[in-house]
LUMLUM-999814 format. One record per residue (C-alpha): x, y, z; residue in one letter. Coordinates in steps of 0.001 Angstrom, whole numbers, plus 500000, padded with zeros to 6 digits. Layout:
XYZA ...
This chain:
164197153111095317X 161763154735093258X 158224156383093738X 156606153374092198X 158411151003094338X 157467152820097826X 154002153223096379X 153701149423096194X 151775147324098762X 153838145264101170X 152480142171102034X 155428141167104162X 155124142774107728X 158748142014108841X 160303144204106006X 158316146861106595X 160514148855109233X 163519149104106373X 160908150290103873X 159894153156105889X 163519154135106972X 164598154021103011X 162136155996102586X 162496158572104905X 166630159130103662X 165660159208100140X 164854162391098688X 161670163017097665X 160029162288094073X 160133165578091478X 156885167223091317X 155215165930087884X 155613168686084897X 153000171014084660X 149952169940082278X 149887172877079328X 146902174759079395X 145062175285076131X 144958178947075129X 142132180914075070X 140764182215072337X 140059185900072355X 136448185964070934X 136092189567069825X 139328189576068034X 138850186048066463X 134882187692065909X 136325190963063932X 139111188423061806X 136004186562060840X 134026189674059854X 137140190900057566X 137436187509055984X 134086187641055415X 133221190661053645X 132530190814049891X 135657190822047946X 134734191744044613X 131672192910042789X 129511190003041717X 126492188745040168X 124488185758041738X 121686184058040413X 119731181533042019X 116818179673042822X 114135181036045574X 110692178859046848X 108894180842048979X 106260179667051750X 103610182044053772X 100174181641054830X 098466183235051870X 101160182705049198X 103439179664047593X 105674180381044512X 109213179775043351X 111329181181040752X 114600182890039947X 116320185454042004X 119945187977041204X 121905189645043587X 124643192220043180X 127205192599045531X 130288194432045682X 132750195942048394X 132917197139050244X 129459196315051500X 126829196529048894X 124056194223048089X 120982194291045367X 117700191397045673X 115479191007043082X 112780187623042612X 111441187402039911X 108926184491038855X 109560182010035841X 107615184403033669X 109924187399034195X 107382189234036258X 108952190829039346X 108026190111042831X 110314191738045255X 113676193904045444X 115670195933048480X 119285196445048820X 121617197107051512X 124338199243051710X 126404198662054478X 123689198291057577X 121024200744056017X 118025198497054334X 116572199896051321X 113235199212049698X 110337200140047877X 107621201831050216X 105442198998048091X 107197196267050079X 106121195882053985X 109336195984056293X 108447193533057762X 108754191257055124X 112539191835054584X 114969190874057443X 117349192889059753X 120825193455057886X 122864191035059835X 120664188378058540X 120086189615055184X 124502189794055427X 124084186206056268X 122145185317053547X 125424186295051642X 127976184750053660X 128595188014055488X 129405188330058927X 128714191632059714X 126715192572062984X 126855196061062098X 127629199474063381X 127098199996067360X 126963195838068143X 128048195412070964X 128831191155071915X 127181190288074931X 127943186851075013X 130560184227073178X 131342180983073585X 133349177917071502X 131932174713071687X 132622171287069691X 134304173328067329X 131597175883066931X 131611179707067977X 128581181194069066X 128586184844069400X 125371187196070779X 125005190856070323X 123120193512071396X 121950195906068490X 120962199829069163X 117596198996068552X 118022196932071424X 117584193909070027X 119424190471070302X 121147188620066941X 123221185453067262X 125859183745064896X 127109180363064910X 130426180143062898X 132213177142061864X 135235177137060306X 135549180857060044X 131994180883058107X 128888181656058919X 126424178418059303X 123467179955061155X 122175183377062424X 119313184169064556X 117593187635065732X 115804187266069339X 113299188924070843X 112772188599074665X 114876185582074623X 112966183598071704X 114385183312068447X 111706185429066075X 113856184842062396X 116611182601061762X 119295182047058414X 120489178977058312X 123180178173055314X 124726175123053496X 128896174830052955X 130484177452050631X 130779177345047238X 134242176545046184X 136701179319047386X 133579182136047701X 131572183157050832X 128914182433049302X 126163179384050495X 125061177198048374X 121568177340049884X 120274179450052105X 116883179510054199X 115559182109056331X 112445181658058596X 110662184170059946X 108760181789062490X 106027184239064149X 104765184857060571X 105150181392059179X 106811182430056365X 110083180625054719X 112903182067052019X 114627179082049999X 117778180505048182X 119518177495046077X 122792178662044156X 123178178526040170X 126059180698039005X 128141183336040164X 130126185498037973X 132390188159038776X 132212191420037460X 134103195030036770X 131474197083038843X 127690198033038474X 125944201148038182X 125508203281041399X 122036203832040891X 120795200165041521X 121449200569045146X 118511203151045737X 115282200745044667X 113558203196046752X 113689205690044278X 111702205637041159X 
């Protein structure tokens, strides 16, 4: 007599006394296996994987297209960056005629621009890393807060300024980034697939949303390089 068979309803009443005393000298049913539990990902070391296969490989050369939107000004034209390892990074926009319009570099998490530029028109290095590819939250993150949904990581952190910057990675890539400030999302990146076997995005767009202002970066080329000269990564000084 099996599980199934006791489990079944009786509509006979008379049989129902040898039913119950089967039952009671038959030994009872195995306890069903144990469902497997899925294992947990461990966010900060999965986070720190991501950030080393990530990181700029070799030194490169990147042109693209920008378009650029603010309040007071609307232009487009072409834009290089240099990178190389292990984390180095050049900007310059230039307009169609060759006449320049903006530069800064990054070297590791330290921003570097001319004092003609205003700050605040540059974003925070983990989203100017972003714009690259780059995950990189920088020295002294710390994650406050990670999660995997759908297929999609989200990971917060807390910078030592204090403020908040969140990624969403797919895939081991990074497909969004956003800096908060008192729980509302002030600038965002927000990138296309990779190109080919690079970290690079084949677009990327970053919003600064308080000052209306919007960053279109659409790939042409990318060639790979022997190295560039050190003195490109000080645009600061003249």
């Amino acid at each position: 007599m099996t599980a199934e068979s006791t489990g079944t309803r009786l509509r006979g009443v008379g049989i129902l006394p040898g039913i119950l005393l089967v039952a009671a000298c038959a030994a009872p049913p195995p306890p069903p296996p144990e469902t497997p539990q899925p294992a947990r990902t461990d966010l900060r070391a999965e986070a720190l994987l991501i950030e080393y296969t990530t990181r700029v490989a070799q030194p490169s050369r990147i042109v693209f297209r920008w378009r650029a939107q603010e309040p007071d000004f609307r232009d487009s034209g072409v834009g290089v960056a240099r990178v190389e390892p292990p984390y180095r990074a050049r900007l310059d926009l230039f307009l169609d005629n060759g006449e320049a319009v903006a530069t800064a570099a990054l070297v590791e998490d330290e921003l570097r621009i001319p004092a003609s530029l205003p700050s605040e028109l540059v974003p925070p290095a983990p989203l100017m890393w972003a714009v690259f590819g780059v995950f990189r939250p920088g020295a002294g993150a710390r994650m406050a807060h990670g999660r995997i949904t759908r297929g999609t990581m989200e990971l917060e952190y807390e910078l030592p300024s204090r403020d908040l910057v969140r990624f969403q990675l797919r895939d081991r890539a990074v497909v969004n980034a956003e800096r908060l400030e008192r729980g509302s999302v002030v600038e965002t990146v927000f990138l296309s697939d990779r190109e080919g076997d690079t970290i690079f995005p084949g677009e990327a767009t970053y919003r600064d949303l308080p000052g209306y202002r919007e960053l279109k970066l659409t790939l042409v080329s990318i060639d790979h390089v022997d190295s560039f000269p050190p003195d490109i990564w000080y645009p600061n000084q003249p």
